[in-house]
N, C-alpha and C positions, 0 to 999 in steps of 0.2 A: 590241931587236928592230928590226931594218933593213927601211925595204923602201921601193921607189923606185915613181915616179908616170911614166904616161906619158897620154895623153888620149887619149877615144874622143867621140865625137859623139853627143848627146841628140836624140831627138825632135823640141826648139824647137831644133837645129841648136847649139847652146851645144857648148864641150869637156866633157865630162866625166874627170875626174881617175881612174886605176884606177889598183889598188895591181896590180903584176906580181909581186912576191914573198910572200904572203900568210902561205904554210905557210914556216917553218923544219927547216931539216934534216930535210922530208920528212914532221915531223908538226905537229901543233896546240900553241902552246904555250899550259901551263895560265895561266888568269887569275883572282886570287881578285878577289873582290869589292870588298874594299877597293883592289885595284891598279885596278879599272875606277871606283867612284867618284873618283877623283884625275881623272880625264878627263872634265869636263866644262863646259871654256871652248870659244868660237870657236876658239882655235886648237888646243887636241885634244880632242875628242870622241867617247866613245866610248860605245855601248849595246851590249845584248846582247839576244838574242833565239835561242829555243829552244835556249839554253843556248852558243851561238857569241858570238862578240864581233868586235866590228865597229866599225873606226877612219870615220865617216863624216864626218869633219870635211872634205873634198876636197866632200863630196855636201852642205854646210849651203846653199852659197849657190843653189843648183840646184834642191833639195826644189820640190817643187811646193803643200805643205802651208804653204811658209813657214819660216822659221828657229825661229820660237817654239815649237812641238810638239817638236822635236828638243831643242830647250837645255831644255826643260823634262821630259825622260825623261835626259839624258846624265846618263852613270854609273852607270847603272841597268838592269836586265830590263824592256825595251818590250815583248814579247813580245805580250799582250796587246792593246795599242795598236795595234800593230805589223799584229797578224790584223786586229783591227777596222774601222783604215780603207783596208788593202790587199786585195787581190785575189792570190788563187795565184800569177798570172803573175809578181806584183811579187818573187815573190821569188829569182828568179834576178840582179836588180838588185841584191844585197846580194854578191851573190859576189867582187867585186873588192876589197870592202871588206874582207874577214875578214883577222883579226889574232890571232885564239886561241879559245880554248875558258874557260870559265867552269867555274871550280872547281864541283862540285854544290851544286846550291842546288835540290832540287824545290819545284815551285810549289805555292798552295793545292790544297786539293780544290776548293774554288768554282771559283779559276781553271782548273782541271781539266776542271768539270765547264762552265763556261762553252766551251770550246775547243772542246768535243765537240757541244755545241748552235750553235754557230757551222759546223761542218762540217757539223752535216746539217740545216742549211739551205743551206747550201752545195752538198750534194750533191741537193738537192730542186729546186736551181736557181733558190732566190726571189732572189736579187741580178742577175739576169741575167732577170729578168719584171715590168719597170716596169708593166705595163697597161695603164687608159686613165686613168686619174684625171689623170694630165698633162695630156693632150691636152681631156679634158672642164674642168680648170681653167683651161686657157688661155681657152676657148670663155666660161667663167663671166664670166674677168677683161675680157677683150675686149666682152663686152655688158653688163659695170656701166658700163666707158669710154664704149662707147656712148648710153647712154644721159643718162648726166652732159652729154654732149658734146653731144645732141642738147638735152637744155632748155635750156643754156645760146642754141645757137646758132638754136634754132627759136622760142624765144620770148626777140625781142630788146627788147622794154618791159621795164617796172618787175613785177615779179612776186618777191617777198621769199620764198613759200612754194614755189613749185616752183624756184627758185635755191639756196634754202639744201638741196632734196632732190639737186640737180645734184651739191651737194658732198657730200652725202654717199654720192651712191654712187659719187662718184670719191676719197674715204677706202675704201670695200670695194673699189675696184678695185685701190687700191692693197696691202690685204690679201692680195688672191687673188695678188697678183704678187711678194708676199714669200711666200707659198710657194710658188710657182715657182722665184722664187730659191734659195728653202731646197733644193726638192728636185734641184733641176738641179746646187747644189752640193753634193751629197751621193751623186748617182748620177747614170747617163746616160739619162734618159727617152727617148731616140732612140740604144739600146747601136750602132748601123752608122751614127750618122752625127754625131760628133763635132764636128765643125763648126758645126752647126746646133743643140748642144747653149752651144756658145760665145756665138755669135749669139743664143738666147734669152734669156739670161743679162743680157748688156749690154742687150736690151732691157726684160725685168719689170724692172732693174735700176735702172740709168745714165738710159735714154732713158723710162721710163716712171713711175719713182718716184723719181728725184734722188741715189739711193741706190749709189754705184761697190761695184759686185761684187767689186772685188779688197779694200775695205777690208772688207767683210761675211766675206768668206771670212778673212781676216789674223783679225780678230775672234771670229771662229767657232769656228774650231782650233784657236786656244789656248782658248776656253770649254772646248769638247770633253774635249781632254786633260787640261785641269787645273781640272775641275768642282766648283765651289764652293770652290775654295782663294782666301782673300782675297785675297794679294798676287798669285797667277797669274790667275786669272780674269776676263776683264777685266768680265764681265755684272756681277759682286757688286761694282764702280768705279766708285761715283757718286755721291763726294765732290767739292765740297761738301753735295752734297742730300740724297743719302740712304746709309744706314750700317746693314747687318743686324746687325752685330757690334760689340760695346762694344774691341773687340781692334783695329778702327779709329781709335777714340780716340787710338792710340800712334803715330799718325801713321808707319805703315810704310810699306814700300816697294812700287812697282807694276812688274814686272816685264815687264809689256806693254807701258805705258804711259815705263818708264826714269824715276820719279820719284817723290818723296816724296807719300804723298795726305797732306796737310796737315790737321789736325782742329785749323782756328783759331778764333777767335770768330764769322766767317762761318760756317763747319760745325758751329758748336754752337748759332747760334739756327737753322739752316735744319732740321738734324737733330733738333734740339729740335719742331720742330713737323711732322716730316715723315709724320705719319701722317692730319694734315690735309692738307699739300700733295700726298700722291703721287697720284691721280688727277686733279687738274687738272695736275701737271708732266706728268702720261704724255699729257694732249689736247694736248702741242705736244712729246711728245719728239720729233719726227720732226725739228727745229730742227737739234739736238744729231748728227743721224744724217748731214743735209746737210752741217754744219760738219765731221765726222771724216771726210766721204766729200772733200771739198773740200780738207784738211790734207795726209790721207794722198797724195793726187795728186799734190800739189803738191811733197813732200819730195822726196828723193835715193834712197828706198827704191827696191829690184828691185820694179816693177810690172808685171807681164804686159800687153802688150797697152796701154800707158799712152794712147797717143793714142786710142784708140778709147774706154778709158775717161773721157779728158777730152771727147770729142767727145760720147759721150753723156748725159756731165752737163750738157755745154752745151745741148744738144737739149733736154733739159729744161726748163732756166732759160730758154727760150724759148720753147716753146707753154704754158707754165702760168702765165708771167706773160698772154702773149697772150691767153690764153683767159678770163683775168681781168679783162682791162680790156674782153673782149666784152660784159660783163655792164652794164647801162645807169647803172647809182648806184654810189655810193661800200656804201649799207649792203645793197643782194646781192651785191658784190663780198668783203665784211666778211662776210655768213652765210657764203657759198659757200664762202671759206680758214677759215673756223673749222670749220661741218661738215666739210668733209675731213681735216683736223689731228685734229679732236675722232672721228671715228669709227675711222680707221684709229692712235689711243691703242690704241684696244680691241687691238690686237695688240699692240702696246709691254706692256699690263700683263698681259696672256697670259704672254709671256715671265717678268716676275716670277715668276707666278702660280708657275713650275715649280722654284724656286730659292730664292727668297727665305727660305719658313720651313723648306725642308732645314738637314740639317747640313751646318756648314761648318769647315774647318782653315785652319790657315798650312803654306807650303812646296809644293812641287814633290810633283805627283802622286807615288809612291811604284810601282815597277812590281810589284811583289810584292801590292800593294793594289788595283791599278789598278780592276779590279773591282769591289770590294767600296763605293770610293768614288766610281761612277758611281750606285751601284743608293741608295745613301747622299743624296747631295746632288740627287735628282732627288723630282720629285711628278707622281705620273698626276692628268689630268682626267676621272673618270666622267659618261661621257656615250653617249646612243641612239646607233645609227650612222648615222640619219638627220642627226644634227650633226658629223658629220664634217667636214666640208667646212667649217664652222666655225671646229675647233681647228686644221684641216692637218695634224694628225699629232703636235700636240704635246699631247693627251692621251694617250699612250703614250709620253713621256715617258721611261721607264725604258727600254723597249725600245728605242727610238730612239738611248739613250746610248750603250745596248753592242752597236747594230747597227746604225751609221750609215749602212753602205749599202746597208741594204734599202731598196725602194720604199716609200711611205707607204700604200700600198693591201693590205701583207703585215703592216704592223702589228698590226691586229686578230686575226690568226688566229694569230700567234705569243706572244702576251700570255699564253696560258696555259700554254704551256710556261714563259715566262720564270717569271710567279709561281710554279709550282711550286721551279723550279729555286732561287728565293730562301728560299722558304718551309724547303727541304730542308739549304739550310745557315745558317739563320738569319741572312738577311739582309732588310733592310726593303724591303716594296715598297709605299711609301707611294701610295694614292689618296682623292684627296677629290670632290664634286662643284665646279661651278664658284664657286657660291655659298659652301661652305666655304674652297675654296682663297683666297679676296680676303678673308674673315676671320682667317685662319692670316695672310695675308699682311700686313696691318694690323695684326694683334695683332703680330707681329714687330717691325714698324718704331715700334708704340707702346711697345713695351717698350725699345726702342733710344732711345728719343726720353727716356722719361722719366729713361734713365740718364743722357743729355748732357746734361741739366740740372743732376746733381747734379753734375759732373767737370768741370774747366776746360781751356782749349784746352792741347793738348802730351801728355803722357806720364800724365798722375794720371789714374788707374780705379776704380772700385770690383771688387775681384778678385774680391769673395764673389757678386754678383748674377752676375758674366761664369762662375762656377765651375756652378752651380746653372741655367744657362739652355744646352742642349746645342746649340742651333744655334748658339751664338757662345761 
């Protein structure tokens, strides 16, 4: 099957590669299935979607998602994914790429039924009505800043209790501006003015939390796509420390990451006790969060926008040391980065909360499942909707997976279609309160803890406990 490239201009002004001869002799040639999984390196890449097939290996390095979401559906019906994190418009951008048609393969009924609850919300217009929940959590995040900023710099003596409160509610400032980040990456809280949706970004982001938005987003996408799968996901990756699954013991591969997660003596006493350590490692994961935003920069990857992401990290590492050494002693200096660290955890183990005691596989999301193992590997938080603003959106959890680009303010009103719609094809829609969920989540990690004791570093497991425990 022949067909030649010539370049058209993107957006961010880049070439883009289009195929000019797509159809042959005037029709679609058929593709079975097994011929489109063989397509799925960097250099041919192939998915399929509403039953079309589509060589997009010219569009890997361009994706605006990142390369990882693609490599991790190619060879497969994205279809699903495909709806979920695009827009209608997007899909006249596939057209250059078609290369045949997909021998029949109907989809589930879930995914069926899923497509059709996607459309009419769709057609209801909820992706295209951010609110004001934006605009009121900038206003949030912006007066916990301020006021941090003010005990710091309005009471410059020794004062240990109102310093160490400074830090903390510059760890909630820091909260509220990771879901900002979350949501700005997910939708455009301002749909007419793109720009200013960019510019918020780098600042809850980069200049306000130390945190580079293009490594958050790199990270994110592939969670998204390949949700709870050990070796794709990069969230369930946090060897040596901690391990939901005895199937990490085998020391596999990290597909995000390009590397062996090693399960050596190091990973077997830290994992051995990680059901002690995980809330005090989550009061300083944010550590871990500056070093990957710091790494990713630095590398040779395609980073959008790179200087301004490093300008904004630097902005950081500037007023937050500054603002530290305003503080009059060594030990409100010492409360003040510990309350911040320590309160803005409480979002670092949020995130567990949603994952950790799901079910979890090996391999590359499955597009014919996609579905089925979003609604799988996720956990809602039940909570009033007075605590909203709390969770940011990630006690709807499930919703959120297979509607990523609703606003967070349509979450709540669609949660009951979504249960239903699981309920009707027996599919799990796990919710706990917050207090059970850190129970599930500890009992998980204790149960993981207590098998890396019995099993030495490398390949030896116990099969029977990893057979009989369904999240791992």
């Amino acid at each position: 099957m022949a067909h030649s490239l010539s370049a058209t201009a993107t957006d961010s002004g880049k070439a883009m590669p289009t195929l000019t001869k797509p159809i042959l002799n005037g029709s679609l040639p058929i593709i079975s299935p097994s011929e489109l999984a063989l397509h799925t390196k960097e250099s041919s890449l192939w998915l399929s979607i509403h039953g079309l097939v589509y060589d997009v290996t010219p569009w890997l390095p361009l994706h605006p998602g990142g390369r990882l979401p693609l490599l991790s559906l190619a060879g497969r019906d994205a279809t699903d994914p495909f709806l979920a994190y695009h827009p209608a418009s997007a899909h006249s951008a596939l057209d250059p790429f078609l290369v045949g048609r997909l021998s029949p393969s109907p989809p589930s009924p879930a995914s069926l039924a899923y497509r059709n609850l996607l459309a009419r919300f769709s057609a209801q217009g909820l992706f295209d009505r951010p609110g004001l929940l934006f605009p009121l959590s900038l206003l949030l995040t912006l007066s916990l800043l301020a006021a941090s900023l003010a005990l710091v710099l309005l009471f410059p003596r020794p004062h240990f209790l109102l310093h160490l409160l400074a830090g903390a509610f510059m760890g909630a400032a820091w909260i509220q501006s990771g879901w900002l980040g979350h949501d700005s990456g997910h939708y455009r809280p301002f749909p007419s003015l793109p720009r200013l949706n960019r510019i918020l970004q780098l600042l809850s982001g980069n200049c306000l939390a130390g945190i580079s938005i293009a490594w958050w987003k790199r990270n994110h996408n592939a969670h998204h796509i390949a949700c709870n799968s050990l070796n794709h996901d990069p969230d369930l990756q946090h060897m040596p420390f901690f391990a939901v699954s005895s199937r990490l013991f085998s020391s596999i591969n990290s597909y995000f990451y390009d590397r062996t997660m090693q399960f050596d003596s190091l990973s077997k006493f830290l994992i051995s006790h990680q059901h002690l350590t995980f809330y005090p490692v989550m009061g300083f994961a944010r550590i871990n969060l500056f070093a990957q935003s710091i790494i990713l920069l630095l590398t040779k990857n395609d980073i959008p926008d790179r200087a301004m992401e490093i300008l904004g990290v630097l902005f950081f590492w500037l007023w937050y040391p500054l603002l530290v050494s305003c503080l009059p002693n060594w030990p409100d200096r010492i409360a003040f980065v510990v309350a911040s660290f320590n309160v803005t955890g409480i979002q670092h183990v949020q995130f567990c909360l949603n994952h950790f005691s799901s079910q979890v596989y090996l391999g590359a999301p499955g597009g014919n499942d996609w579905f089925e193992k979003q609604t799988m590997g996720t956990l809602n938080i039940s909570c009033s909707p007075s605590m909203d603003w709390f969770h940011g959106g990630l006690q709807f959890q499930v919703e959120h997976h297979l509607f990523p680009r609703l606003p967070r303010c349509h979450l709540r009103k669609v949660s009951p279609f979504v249960k239903e719609l699981c309920k009707k094809h027996n599919l799990p829609y796990d919710i706990a309160s917050f207090w059970e969920a850190n129970v599930r989540t500890v009992n998980v990690l204790r149960a993981a803890a207590l098998e890396a004791r019995k099993v030495g570093p490398g390949n030896r497991r116990n099969l029977v406990w990893e057979a009989v425990n369904t999240h791992g």
